[in-house]
C-alpha positions as CSV (number, residue, x, y, z in Angstrom):
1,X,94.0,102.7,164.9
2,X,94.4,101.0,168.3
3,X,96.6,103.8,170.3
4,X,96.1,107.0,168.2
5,X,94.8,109.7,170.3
6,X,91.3,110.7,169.6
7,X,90.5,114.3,169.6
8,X,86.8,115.4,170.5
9,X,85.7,118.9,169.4
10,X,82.2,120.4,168.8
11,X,80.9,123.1,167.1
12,X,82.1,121.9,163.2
13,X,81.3,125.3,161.4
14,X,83.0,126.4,158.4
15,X,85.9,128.5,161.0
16,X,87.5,127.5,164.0
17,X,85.6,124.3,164.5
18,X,87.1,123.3,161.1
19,X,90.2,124.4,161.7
20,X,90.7,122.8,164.6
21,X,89.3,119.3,163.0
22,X,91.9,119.8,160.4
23,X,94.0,120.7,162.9
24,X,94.4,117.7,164.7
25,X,93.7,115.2,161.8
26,X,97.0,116.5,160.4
27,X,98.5,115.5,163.9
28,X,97.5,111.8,163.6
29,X,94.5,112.1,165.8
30,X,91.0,110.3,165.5
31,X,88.4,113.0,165.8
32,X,85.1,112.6,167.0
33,X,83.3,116.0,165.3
34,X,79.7,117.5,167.2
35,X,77.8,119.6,165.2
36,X,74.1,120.6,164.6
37,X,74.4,121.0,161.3
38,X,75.0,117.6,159.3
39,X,75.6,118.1,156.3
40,X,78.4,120.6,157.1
41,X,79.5,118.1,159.7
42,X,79.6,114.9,157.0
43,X,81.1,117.7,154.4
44,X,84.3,117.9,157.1
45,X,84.4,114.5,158.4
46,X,84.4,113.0,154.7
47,X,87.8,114.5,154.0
48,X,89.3,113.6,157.6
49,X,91.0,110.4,157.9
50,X,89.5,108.9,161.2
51,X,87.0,111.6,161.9
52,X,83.6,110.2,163.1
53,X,80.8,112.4,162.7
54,X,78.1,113.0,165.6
55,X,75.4,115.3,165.1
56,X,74.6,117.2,168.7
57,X,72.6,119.9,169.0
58,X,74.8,120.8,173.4
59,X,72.3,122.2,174.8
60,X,70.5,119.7,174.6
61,X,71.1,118.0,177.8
62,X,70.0,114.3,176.8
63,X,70.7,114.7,173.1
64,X,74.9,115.6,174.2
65,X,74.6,112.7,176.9
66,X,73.5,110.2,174.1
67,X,76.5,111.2,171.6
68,X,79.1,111.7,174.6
69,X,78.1,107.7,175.3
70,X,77.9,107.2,171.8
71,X,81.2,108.5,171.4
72,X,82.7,106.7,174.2
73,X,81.7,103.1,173.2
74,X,82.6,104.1,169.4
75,X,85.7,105.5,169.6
76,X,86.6,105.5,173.2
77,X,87.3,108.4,175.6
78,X,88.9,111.2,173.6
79,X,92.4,112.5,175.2
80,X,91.8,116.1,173.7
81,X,88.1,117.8,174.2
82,X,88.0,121.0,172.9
83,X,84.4,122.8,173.2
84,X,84.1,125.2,170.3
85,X,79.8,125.2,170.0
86,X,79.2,128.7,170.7
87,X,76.1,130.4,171.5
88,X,75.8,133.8,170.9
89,X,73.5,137.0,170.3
90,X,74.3,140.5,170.8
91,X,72.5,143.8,172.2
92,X,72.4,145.4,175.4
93,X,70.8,144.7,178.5
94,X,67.7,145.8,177.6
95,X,67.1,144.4,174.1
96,X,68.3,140.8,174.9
97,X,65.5,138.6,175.6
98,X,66.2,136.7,179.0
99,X,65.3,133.0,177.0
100,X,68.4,134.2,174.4
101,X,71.0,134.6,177.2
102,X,69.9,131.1,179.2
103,X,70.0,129.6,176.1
104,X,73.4,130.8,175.6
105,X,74.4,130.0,179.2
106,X,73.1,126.1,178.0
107,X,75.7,126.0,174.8
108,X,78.8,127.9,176.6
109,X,78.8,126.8,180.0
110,X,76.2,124.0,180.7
111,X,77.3,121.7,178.1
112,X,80.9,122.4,178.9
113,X,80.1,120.9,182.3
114,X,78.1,118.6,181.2
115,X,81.4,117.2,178.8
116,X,83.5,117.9,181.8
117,X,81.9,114.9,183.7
118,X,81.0,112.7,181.3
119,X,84.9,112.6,179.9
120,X,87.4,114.3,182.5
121,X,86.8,111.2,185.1
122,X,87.4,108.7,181.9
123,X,90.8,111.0,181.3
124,X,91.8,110.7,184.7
125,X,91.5,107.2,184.8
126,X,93.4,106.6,181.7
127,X,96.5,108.9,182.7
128,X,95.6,112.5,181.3
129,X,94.1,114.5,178.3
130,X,93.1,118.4,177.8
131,X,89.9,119.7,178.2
132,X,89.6,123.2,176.1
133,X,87.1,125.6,175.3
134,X,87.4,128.1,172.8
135,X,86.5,132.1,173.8
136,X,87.8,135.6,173.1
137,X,87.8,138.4,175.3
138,X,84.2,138.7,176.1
139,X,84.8,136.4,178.8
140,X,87.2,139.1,180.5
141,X,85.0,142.4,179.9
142,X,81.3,143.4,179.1
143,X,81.0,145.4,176.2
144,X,77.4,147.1,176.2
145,X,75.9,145.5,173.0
146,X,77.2,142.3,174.3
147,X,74.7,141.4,177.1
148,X,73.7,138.1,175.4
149,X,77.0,136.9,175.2
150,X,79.9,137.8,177.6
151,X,78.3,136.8,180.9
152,X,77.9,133.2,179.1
153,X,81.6,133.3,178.1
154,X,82.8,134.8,181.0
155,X,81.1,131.7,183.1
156,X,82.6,128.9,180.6
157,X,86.3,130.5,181.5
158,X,85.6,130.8,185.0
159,X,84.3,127.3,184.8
160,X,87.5,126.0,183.2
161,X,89.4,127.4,186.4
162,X,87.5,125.7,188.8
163,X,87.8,122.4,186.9
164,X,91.8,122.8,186.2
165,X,91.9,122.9,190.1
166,X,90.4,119.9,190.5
167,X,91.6,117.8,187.4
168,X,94.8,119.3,186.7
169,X,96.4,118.1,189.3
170,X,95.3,114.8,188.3
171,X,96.5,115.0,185.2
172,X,93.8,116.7,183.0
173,X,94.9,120.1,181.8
174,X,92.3,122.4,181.6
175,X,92.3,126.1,179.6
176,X,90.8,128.6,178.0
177,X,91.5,129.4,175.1
């Protein structure tokens, strides 16, 4: 499969992380799946042709850096990343427990930046790619029993920006989608 694009996209859950796997394996692509949960990540990579699968808990900082390497010498550098791990919980200000939204901040926007340099250089240096996240419109508004969430997701698109500034220009498209 020398020359077939290889898509890289975490968070395989049973929604959009399996769509998009699907997605892309129907476009030709190699796929390189992250997921905490194995057996749901071998359950979608089984029935992939090309998809590797790499269980990650993101927010773990040396755990992601391990697989990214893994990934890289495996497969080599993906030309599509698209972050779909999500971390999420939901109450007001006053109900969310600080360690809840840090750990949230870790998923959505540290492992995002954490992908970002590991890969984006590698895309650059190869002519191009996409770097994606998925999000919704919490990243654009805070809704009051959404405390835990938004001002991770609102980070992660606001991170996006400031690396399609850098990198898109070079070639690397960056977006939130």
């Amino acid at each position: 499969m020398t020359g077939t694009p290889l898509a890289l996209v975490t968070g395989i859950g049973p929604g959009t992380g399996q769509a998009l796997a699907e997605r892309f394996a129907a476009a030709g692509y190699r796929l390189a799946l992250l997921s905490r949960n194995a057996e749901r990540l071998e359950e979608v990579a089984s029935r992939l042709a090309g998809a590797e699968a790499f269980v990650c808990d993101v927010a773990n900082e040396q755990a992601l850096a391990a697989t990214l390497d893994a990934v890289k010498s495996a497969m080599g550098t993906p030309k599509v990343v698209v972050h779909n791990a999500v971390g999420g919980a939901f109450g007001n200000f006053l109900d969310i427990d600080p360690e809840v939204l840090a750990a949230n901040f870790r998923i959505n926007c540290m492992a995002l930046l954490q992908i970002a340099r590991a890969i984006v250089p590698d895309m650059i240096a190869g002519g191009g790619g996409a770097l994606i996240a998925t999000g919704n419109t919490s990243a654009y508004r805070g809704k009051a029993g959404f405390a835990g969430f938004a001002p991770s997701k609102a980070a992660q698109r606001i991170l996006l920006e400031s690396i399609a500034r850098h990198a898109g220009p070079l070639g690397v498209h960056a977006a939130y989608v």
